[in-house]
C-alpha positions as CSV (number, residue, x, y, z in Angstrom):
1,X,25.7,28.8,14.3
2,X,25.0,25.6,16.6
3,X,26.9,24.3,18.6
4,X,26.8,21.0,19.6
5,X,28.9,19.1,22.3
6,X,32.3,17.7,21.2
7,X,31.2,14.2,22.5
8,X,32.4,12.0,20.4
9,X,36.1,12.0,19.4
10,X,36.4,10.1,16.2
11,X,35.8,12.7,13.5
12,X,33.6,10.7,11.3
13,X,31.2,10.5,14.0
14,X,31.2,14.5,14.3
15,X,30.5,14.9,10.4
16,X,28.0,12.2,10.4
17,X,25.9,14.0,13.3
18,X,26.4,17.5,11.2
19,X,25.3,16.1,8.0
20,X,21.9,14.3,9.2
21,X,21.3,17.3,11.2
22,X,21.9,19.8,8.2
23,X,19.6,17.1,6.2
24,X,17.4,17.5,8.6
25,X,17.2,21.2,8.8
26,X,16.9,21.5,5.0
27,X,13.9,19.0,4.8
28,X,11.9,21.1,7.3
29,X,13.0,24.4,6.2
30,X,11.5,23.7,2.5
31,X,11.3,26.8,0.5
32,X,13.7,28.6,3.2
33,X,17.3,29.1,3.0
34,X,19.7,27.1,4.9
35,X,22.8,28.0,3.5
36,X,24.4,30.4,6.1
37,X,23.8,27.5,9.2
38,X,27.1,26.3,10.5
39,X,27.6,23.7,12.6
40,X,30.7,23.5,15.5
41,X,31.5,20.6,17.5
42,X,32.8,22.3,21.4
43,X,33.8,21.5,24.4
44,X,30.8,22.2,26.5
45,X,33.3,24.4,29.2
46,X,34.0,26.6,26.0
47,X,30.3,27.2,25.3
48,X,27.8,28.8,28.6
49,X,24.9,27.6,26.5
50,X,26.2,23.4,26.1
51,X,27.1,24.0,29.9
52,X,23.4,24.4,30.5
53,X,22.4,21.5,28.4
54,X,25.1,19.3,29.9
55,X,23.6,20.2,33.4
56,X,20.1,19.0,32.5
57,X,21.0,15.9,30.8
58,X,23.4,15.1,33.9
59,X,19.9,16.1,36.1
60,X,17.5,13.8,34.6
61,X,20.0,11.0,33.3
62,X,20.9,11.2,37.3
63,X,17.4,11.1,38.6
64,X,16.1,8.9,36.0
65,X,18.8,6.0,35.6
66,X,20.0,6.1,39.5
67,X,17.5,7.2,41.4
68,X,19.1,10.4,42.5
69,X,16.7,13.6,42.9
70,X,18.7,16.3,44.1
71,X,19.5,18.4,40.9
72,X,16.5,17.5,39.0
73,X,15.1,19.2,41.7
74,X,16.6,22.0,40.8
75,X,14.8,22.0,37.4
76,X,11.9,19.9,38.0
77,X,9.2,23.1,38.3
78,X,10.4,24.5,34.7
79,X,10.1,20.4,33.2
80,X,7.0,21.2,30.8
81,X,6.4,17.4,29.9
82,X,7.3,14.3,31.1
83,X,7.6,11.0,30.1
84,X,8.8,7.9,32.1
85,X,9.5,4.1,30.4
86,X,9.7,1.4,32.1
């Protein structure tokens, strides 16, 4: 199962990112099956896991778009690679 973060509230939307993702999972999975992957839209508070990724996003969209350090700070010794655009 993945869970992805209930983001966007127009349906369509929700199946459009499901069925390029399961496109995307079958083309790189050649040969392997992919029939048992579902894919649920949640509200990050219901899933620990999109709570984590909703954190680190926040961290670096803060630190990155407004100049605020604080809770990438938090994170910043476990950041592997990095890139920065002008």
């Amino acid at each position: 199962v993945i869970h992805l973060d209930k983001m966007a509230s127009n349906k369509w939307v929700r199946e459009s990112i499901s069925a390029y993702l399961i496109s995307r999972i079958v083309r790189d999975r050649i040969g392997l099956s992919s029939s048992n992957i579902e894919i649920e839209h949640q509200v990050s508070y219901n899933v620990p896991g999109l709570q984590v990724v909703d954190f680190i996003a926040g961290s670096v969209f803060q630190y990155l778009e407004r100049g605020f350090p604080d809770y990438y700070r938090i994170i910043e010794k476990n950041v592997i690679n990095g890139i920065q655009m002008d």
